[in-house]
N, C-alpha and C positions, 0 to 999 in steps of 0.2 A: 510364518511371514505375514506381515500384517501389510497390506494391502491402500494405499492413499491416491489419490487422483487428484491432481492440479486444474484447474482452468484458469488461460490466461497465461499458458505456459512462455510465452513471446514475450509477453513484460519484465519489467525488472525484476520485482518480486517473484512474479512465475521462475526466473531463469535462477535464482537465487534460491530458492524451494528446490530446485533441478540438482543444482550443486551440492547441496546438502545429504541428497537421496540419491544420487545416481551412485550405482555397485555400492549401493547397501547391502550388509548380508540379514539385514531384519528386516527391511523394508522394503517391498515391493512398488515403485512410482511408474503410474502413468501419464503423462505431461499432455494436454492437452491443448491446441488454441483453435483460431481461425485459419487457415490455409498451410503453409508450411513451416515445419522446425527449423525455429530459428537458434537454438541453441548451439556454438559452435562447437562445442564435444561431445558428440554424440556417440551412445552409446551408454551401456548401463541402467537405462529405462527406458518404457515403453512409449513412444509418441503415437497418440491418433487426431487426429482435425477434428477439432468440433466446432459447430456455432451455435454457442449456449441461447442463440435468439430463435434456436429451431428444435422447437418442442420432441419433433423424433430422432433426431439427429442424439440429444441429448437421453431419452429413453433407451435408444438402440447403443451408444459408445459406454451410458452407466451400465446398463442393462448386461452388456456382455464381458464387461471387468467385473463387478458386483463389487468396488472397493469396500475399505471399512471405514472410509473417513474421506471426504471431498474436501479440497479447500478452493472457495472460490474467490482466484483474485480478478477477476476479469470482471472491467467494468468503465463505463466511459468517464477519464476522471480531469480532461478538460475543462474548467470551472466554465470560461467564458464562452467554450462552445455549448455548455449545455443550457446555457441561456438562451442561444439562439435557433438551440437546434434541440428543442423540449421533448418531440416524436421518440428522434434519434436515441435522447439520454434515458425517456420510461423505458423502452424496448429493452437496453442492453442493463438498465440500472435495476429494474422493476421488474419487466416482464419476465425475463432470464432467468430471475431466481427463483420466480413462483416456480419454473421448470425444474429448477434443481432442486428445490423443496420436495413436491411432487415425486420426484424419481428416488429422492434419496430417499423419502418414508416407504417406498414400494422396494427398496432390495436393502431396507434396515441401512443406509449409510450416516455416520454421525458427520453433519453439515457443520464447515466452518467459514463464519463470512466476513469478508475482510471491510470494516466500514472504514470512518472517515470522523475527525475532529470538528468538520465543517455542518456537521446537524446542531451545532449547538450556534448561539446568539453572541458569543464572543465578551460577554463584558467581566467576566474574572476567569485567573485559572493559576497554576495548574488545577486542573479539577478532575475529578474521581469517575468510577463508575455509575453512580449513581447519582448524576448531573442532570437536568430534567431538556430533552432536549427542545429545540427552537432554530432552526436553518434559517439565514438569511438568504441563498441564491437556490436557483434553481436543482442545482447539483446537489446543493445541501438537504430538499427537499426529499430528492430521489432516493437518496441515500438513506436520511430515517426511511420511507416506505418500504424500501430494502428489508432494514433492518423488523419493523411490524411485521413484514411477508414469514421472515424466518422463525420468529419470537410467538408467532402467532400459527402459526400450519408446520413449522417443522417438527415432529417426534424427539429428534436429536440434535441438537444444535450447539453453536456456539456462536457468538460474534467477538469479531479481533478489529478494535476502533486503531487509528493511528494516526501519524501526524509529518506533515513535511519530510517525505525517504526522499532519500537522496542516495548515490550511487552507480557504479557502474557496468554493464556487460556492451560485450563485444559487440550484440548489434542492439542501438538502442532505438526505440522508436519516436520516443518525447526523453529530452532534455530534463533537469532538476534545477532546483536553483543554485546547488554548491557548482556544476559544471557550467553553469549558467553564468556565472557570476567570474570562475577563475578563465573561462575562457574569454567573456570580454574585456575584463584586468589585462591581460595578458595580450588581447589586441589594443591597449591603450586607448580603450573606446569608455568617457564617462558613463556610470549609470546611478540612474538613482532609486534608491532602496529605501522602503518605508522602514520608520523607527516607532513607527505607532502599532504594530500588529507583534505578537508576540506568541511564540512557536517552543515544544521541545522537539529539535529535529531527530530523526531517526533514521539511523544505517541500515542499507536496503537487507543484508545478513541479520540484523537484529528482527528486522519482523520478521526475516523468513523462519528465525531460531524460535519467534512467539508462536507462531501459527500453527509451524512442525510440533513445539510442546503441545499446545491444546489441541492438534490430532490424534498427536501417540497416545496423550493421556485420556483421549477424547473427554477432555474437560467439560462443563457444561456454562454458562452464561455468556456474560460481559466481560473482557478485560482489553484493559487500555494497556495497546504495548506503542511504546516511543523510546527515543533515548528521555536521557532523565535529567537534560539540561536545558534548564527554562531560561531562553534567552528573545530580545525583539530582531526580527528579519536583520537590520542593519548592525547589531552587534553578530549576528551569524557572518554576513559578507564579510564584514570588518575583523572578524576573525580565518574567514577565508584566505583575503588580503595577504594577512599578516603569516599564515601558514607558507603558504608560496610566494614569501617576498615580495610580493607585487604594489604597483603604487596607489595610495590607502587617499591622496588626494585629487583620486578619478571617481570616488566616493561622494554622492550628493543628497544627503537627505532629504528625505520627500515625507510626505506624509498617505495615508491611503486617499483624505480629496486630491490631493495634487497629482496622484498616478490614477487615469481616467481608465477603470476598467468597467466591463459589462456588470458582471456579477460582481456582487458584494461580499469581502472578507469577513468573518469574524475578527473582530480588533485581539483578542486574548484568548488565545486556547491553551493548549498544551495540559499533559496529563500527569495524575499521579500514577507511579504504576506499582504500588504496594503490594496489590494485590497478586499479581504477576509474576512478582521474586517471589513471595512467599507461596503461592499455589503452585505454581508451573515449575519453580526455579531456574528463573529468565532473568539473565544478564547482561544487560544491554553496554556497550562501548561508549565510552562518555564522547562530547563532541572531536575532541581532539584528536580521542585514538581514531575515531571512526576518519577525521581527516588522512591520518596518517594510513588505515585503511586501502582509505580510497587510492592516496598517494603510491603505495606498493603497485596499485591493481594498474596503473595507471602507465609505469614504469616497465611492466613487464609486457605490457601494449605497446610500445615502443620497438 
């Protein structure tokens, strides 16, 4: 039984990682976050509390599982609060994973860390793994150092970059833009969506399926996992819209000067993920299924 440890088990991704592993007959998962399992089926794996911002908390919960593979999703991913709240974002961006670095070269575990599209400058894409990176916000910042912490001190390692997830569990903590977006449609509340920033979105299951491979396979570098449809924010809504009926002229184009945020977008990301299907063999849900996805999951929440 090979042996995997989550952090960050509360978030989307964590809970999505949960579903995939729990009453595994290969797989042994221990789910980890900050205060209590918020998964709502429990059972089939191991939950313990951790807060990966405390160095022995983190030594003593690896320490006594010994996994063979961490994946760590836990991370402050707030764009505009980490702008204002820069302490907060090193601690849990930064600091956290030099701990998990750390522990996992002292009991041999192969580190997988889940970054972010947003270390890069934005002005073409989709683009590859070997994209030279450049963060405009804060966030973006934390995130490549992230990435140096593990590339640079871990023995074993991986990073899993990604891009706009979106999707659902029962208790969520932060919103996405697809529920973002069909829930204020659906309140007949206008909003407006930049058509200047340009995304491949990715189903919360699709990264969980990238991560889990380059665990199992305890792969080793860079892969970009996203869905594999390059489209700009306002053609995503507008096919949002158009998924659930809803009315298409409560739609207001904006552009990224015209929506005043703290932190600064990259205009163009989105990834190739060749490398991904052919190494791993990861198959990600093009936008539409993943709508319909979401759609099912949404339905039996009902």
């Amino acid at each position: 039984m090979m042996k995997i440890l989550i952090t960050g088990s509360n978030g989307l991704l964590g809970q999505k990682l949960i579903e995939r592993y729990k009453d595994s007959s290969v797989i042994t998962l221990i789910a980890t976050a900050r205060g209590e399992d918020r998964f709502a089926n429990k059972g089939g794996y191991i939950y313990e509390s951790l807060d990966i911002t405390n160095a022995a908390e983190v030594q003593s919960v690896l320490g006594k599982h010994k996994p063979d593979a961490v994946i760590n999703t836990a991370a402050m991913t707030n764009v505009d609060a980490c702008e204002s709240e820069k302490e907060a974002c090193d601690v849990l961006n930064v600091t956290a994973v030099e701990y998990l670095v750390q522990t996992c070269n002292e009991i041999g575990a192969h580190l997988v860390h889940v970054s972010t599209d947003f270390i890069f400058d934005g002005t073409h894409g989709p683009i590859d793994e070997n994209e030279k990176p450049a963060p405009l916000s804060y966030y973006g910042h934390s995130k490549l150092k992230a990435e140096e912490v593990v590339m640079k001190g871990a023995k074993s390692w991986a990073i899993a970059r990604t891009v706009l997830v979106y999707g659902i569990v029962s208790d969520m903590s932060r919103s996405n833009i697809v529920l973002w977006a069909k829930g204020a449609l659906e309140g007949g509340k206008p909003i407006h969506v930049v058509s200047d920033q340009f995304r491949t979105p990715t189903l919360a299951e699709d990264l969980a399926q990238g991560c889990g491979l380059i665990a199992e396979k305890k792969a080793t570098g860079i892969y970009n996992i996203s869905g594999s449809d390059f489209m700009s924010v306002f053609d995503l809504v507008y096919r949002v819209a158009d998924f659930w009926k809803l009315d298409k002229s409560l739609l207001n184009i904006s552009t990224s000067e015209g929506i005043k945020q703290p932190a600064k977008r990259p205009p163009i990301t989105g990834f190739r993920i060749d490398k991904a299907i052919k190494e791993l063999g990861y198959k990600p849900h093009s936008f539409a299924e993943g709508l319909a996805v979401l759609d099912e999951q949404l339905n039996k929440q009902k």
